[in-house]
C-alpha positions in Angstrom: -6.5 -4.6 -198.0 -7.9 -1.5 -199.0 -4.9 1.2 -199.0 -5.6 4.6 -198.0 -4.3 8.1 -198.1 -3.5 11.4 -197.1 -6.0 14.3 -197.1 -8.9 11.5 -197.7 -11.9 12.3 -195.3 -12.7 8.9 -195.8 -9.4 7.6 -195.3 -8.4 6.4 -199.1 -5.6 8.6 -200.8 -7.5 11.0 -203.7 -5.6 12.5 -206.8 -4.2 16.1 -205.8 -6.4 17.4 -209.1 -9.6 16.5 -206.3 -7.3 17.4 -202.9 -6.2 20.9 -203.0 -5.1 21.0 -199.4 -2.6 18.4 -199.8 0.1 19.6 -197.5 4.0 17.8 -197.9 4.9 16.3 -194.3 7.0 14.1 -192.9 5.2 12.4 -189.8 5.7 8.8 -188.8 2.9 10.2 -185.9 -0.3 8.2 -186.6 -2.5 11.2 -185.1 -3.6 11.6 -189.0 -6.9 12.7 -189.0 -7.0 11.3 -192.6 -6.0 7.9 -191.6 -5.1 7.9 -188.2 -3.7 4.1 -187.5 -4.8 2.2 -190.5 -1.4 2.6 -192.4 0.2 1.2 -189.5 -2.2 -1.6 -189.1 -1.8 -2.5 -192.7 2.1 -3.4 -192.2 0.4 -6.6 -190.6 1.1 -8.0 -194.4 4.3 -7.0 -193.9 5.3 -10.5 -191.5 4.5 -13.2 -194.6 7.9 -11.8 -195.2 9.5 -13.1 -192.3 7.8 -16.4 -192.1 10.0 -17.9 -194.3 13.8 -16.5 -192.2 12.0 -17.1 -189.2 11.0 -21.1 -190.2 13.9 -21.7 -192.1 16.8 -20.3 -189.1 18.2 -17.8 -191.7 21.4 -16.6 -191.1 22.8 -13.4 -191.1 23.4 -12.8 -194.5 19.7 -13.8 -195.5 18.6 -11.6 -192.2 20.9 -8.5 -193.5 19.2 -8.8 -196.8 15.5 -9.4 -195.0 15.9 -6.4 -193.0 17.4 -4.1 -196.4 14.2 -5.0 -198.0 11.5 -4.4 -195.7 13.5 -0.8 -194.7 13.5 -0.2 -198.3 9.7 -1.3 -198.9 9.2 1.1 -195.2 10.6 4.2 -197.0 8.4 3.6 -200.1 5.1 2.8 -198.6 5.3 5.9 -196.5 6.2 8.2 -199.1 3.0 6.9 -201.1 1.5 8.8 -197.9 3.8 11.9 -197.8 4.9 12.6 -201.5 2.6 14.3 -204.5 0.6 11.8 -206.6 3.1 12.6 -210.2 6.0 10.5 -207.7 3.7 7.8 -206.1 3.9 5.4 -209.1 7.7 5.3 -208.9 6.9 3.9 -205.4 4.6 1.3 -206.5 7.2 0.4 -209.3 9.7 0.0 -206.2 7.7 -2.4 -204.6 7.3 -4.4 -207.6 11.1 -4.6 -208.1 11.6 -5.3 -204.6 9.2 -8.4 -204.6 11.2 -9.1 -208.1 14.5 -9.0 -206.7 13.5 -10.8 -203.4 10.9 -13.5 -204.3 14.0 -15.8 -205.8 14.9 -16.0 -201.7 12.8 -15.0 -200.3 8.9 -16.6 -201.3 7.3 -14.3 -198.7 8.1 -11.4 -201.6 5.2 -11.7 -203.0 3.7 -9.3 -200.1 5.4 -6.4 -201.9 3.3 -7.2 -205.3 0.3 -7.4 -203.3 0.9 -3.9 -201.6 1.9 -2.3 -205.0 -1.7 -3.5 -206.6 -3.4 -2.5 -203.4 -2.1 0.9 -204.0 -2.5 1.5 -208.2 -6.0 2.2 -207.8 -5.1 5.4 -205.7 -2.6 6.8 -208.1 -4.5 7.0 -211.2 -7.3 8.5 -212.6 -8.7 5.7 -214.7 -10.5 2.5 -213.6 -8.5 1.3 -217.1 -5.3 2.8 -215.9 -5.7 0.6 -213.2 -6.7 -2.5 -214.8 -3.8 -2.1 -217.3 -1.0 -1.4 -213.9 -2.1 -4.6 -212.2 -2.7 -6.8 -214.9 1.3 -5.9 -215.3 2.5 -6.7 -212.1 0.0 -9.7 -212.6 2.1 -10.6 -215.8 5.3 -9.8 -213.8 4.9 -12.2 -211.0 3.7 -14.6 -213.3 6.8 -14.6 -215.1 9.4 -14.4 -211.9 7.3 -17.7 -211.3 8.5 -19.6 -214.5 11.7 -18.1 -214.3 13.0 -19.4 -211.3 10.7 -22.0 -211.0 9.2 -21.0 -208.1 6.0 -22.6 -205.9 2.6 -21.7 -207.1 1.6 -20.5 -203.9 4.3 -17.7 -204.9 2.1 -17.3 -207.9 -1.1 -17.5 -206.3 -0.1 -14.6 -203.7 1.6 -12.4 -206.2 -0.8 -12.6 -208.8 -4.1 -14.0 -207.6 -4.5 -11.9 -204.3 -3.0 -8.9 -206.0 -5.4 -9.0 -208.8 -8.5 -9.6 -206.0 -7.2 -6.8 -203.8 -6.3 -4.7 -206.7 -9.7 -4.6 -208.1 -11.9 -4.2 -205.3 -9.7 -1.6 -204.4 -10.6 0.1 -207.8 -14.4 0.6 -205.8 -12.5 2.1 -203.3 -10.6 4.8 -205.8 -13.8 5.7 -207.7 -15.7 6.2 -204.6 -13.1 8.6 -202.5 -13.0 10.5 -206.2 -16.3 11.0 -206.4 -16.8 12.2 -202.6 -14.1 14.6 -203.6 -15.6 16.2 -206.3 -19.1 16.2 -204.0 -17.2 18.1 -201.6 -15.9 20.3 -204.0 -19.0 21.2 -205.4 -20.6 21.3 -202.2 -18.2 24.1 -201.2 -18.7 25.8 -204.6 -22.4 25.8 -204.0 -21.7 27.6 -200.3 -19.5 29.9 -202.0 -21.8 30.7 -204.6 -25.2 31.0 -202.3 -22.8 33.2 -199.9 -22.4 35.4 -203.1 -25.6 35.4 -204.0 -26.8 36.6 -200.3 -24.4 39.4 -200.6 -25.6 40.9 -203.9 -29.3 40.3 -202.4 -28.3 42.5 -199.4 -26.4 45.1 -201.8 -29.4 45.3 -204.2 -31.4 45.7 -201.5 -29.5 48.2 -199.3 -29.2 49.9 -203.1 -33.2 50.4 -203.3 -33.9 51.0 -199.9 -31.5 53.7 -199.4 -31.2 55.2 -202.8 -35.4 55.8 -202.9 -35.2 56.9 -199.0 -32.5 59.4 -199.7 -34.0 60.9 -202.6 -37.1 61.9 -200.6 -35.1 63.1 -198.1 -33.1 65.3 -200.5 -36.4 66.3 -202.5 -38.2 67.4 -198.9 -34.8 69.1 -197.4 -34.7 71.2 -200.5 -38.4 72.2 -200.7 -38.0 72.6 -197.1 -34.9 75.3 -198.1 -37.1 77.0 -200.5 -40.9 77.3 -197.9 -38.5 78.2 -194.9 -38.7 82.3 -195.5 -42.2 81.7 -197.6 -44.5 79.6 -195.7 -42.1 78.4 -192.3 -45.3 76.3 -191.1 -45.1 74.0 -194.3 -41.1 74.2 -194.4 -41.8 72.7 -190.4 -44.1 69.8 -191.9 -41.6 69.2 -194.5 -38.4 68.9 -191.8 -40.7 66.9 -189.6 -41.5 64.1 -192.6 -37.7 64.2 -192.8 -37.4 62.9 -189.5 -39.9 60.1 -190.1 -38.7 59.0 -193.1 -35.1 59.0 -191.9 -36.1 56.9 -188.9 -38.3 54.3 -191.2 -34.8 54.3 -193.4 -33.1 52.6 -190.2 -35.8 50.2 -189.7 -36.0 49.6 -193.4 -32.4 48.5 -193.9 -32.7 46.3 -190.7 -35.4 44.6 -192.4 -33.9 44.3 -196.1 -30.5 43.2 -194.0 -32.7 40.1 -192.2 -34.5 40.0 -195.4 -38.2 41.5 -194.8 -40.2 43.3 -196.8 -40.7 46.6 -194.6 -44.5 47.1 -195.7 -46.9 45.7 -197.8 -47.3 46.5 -202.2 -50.4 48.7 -200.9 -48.6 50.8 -198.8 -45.6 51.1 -201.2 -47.6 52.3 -203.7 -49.4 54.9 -201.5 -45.8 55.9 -200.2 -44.6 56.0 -204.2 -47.4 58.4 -204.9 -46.8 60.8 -202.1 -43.0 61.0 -202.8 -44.2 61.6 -206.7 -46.4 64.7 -206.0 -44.1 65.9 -203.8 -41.6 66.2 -206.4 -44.6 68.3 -208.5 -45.3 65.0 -210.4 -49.1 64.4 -211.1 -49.8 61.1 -210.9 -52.8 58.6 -211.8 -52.8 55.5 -209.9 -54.6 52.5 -210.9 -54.3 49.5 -209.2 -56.5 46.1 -208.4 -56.2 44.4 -205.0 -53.9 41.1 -206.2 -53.2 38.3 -203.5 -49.7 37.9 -203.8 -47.2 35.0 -202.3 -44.7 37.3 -199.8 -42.0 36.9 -202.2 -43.4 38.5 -204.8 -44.8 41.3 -203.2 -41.2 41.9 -201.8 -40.0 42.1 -205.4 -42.8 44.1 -206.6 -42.2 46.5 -203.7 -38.8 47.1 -204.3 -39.5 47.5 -208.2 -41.9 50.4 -207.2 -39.2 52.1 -205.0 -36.6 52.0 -207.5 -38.9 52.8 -210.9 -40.5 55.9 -208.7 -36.9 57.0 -207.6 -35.9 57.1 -211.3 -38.8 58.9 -212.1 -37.6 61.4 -209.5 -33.6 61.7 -210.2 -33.6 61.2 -213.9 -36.8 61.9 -215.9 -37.9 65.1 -215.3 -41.3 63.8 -215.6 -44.3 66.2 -215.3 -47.0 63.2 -215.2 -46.7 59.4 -213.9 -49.0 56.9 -213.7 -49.1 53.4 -211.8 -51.0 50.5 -212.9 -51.5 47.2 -210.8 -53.5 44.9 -212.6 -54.2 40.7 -212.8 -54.1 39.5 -216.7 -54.2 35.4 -217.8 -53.0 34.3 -214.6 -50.6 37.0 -214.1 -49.7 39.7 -212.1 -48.8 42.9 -214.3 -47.3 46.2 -212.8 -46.7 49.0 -215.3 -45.0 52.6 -214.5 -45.1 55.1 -217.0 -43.6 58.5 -217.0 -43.4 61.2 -219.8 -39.9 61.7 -219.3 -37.1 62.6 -221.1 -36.4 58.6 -221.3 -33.2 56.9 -220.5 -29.7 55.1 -221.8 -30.4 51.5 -223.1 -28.1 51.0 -220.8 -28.9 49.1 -217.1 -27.8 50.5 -214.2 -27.5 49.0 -210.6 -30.6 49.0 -210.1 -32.4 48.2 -212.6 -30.4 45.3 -213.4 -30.9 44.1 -209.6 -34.4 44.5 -210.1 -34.7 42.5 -213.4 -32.5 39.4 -211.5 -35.3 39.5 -209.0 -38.3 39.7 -211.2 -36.5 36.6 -213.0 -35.7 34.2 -210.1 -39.6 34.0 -209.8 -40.2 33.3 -213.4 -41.5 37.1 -214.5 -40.4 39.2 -217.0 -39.2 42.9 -217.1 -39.3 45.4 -219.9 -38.5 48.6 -220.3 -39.7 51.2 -223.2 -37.8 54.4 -222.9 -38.3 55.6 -226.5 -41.0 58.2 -225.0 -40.4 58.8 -221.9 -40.1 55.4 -219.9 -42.6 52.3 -219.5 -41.3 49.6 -217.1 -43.6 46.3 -217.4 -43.4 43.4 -214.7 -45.4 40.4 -215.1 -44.7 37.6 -212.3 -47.0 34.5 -212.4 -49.8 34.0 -209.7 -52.5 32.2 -209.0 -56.2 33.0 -210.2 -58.0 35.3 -208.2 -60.3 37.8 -208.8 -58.9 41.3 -208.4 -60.6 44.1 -207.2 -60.2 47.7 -208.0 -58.9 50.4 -205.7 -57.3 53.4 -206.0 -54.3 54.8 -204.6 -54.2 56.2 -201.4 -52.6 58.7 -199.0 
């Protein structure tokens, strides 16, 4: 018999340490989902009790006692099912006493010492726990035997089939703990990846909108100043604002569904625009790399959020851009002569570091004079080619 419990998806009871839904019910309904009939079907092992009233034409007082017993063994075997695992050994210890105080007359006792080793398994946390419980209600029916001389069949029962059902029951125990703790895990692990998709989509959103809005700022405000001056270039200016906005709305769709928007090449082109139109000169270097999607994402983003810190923060009057393949390795490399920065990581930064790591690169940042920011990401050999940045 192997005894099971409630809140087990696979039917056997599990410790509450490993079964944090355990709810406290009283429900003699076997629509269970943890064990649906089984319990029920187990009672079975119940009638060796009544074989020996019904063979031997017991009278009333031996059927009044009969029927105490079995309600008494009833309202402890359900509450193995209903009550918190800290009061399920008192149960067990019931039975035991029940099949003590019965088996002198009643040899189909031995039932409840079966049930009560059945069970052990299931209320501790130790296979040695376990051994140690039944080998005592082993040792217990063994003595009941020699004290009131009873059959060895008694002693066979009690102790033989307890100890058989008692340890394989022990696979039982160790398997619905582990599936447990597999569940557990496997919910911490959808938790955790659920978490991690959200900070991908903030970090994201964070690059996306903070470099689009900056241009947007940087060209409304030129735009402010050209208006009265030169209204034809103020017009160009409003008119990039427009396309920019509308490539911000179909950039945040795509960092949402997770896309890269456009390609390292056209990132870079876009970079140095924004840069000169913030009165940055800027010398761009960079070597045609064939890069895995991934990392081109990653490098992208990197350039949108170094360039928009070049724009906010450093007060930079030259920046350059360098896109290079070294030893296997692809090496990007923004340099400004800014005012430097805090030693501190911001959003940003520290989002784009997290990235740069998950594929095995390295970040680092020099902001003693001005700022360098270094990003190596491993690739496979190719040969690069040189090519300047475009408009």
């Amino acid at each position: 018999m192997a005894a099971k419990g409630h809140n087990s998806g696979e039917g056997e009871p599990v410790h509450p340490k490993y079964d944090p839904s355990f709810e406290r019910h009283i429900n003699l309904s076997p629509r269970e989902k943890a064990h649906g009939w089984a319990p029920y079907v187990w009672l079975a092992y119940l009638g060796f009790f009544f074989i020996q009233p019904v063979l031997g034409h017991a009278g009333r007082k031996e059927w009044s006692l009969t029927a105490l017993a079995t309600a008494l063994f009833l309202v402890l075997y359900f509450g193995l099912f209903w009550l918190e695992r800290t009061r399920a050994l008192w149960h067990i210890a019931g039975m035991v006493v029940l099949g003590l105080v019965f088996a002198p007359i009643n040899a189909g006792a031995s039932t409840f010492f079966i049930f009560a080793a059945a069970f052990v398994p299931f209320c501790v946390q130790t296979e040695r726990s376990a051994v140690a419980l039944m080998a005592g209600i082993v040792v217990l029916a063994a003595i009941e035997t020699q004290i009131f001389h009873l059959s060895g069949w008694f002693l066979f029962y009690a102790g033989g089939l307890s100890a058989v059902i008692g340890g394989s029951n022990i696979y039982f125990a160790q398997r619905n703990r582990a599936l447990a703790k597999l569940r557990m895990a496997n919910d911490e692990i959808e938790h955790l990846a659920k978490v991690a998709e959200r900070e991908r989509i903030a970090r994201d959103l964070h690059d996306v909108l903070g470099h689009t809005l900056s241009v947007i700022i940087l060209k409304s405000e030129l735009a402010g100043k050209l208006v009265d001056r030169d209204p034809q270039r103020a017009g160009n200016e409003i008119r990039e604002v427009e396309q920019i906005s509308r490539q911000a709305l179909s950039e945040v769709r795509d960092a949402i569904r997770g896309y890269r928007s456009q390609g390292l090449a056209a990132e870079l082109a876009q970079a140095k625009s924004t840069l000169e139109t913030a009165g940055v000169a800027v010398k761009c270097e960079t070597a045609r790399v064939a890069l895995p999607a991934l990392q081109e994402g990653v490098l992208s983003m990197a350039v949108r959020e170094a360039v928009t810190n070049v724009v906010r923060h450093a007060q930079a009057r030259t920046c350059s851009l360098r896109l290079e393949q070294r030893n296997g390795s692809c090496r990007l490399e923004i340099e400004d002569d800014g005012r430097g920065g805090s030693p501190g990581e911001g959003n940003g930064l520290r989002g784009m570091r997290e990235r740069v790591e998950m594929l095995g690169g390295t970040l680092h940042r020099d902001s003693h004079a001005g700022t360098r920011l270094t990003i190596t990401l491993p690739l496979k050999e190719v040969t690069p080619k040189s090519e300047g940045c475009s408009n």
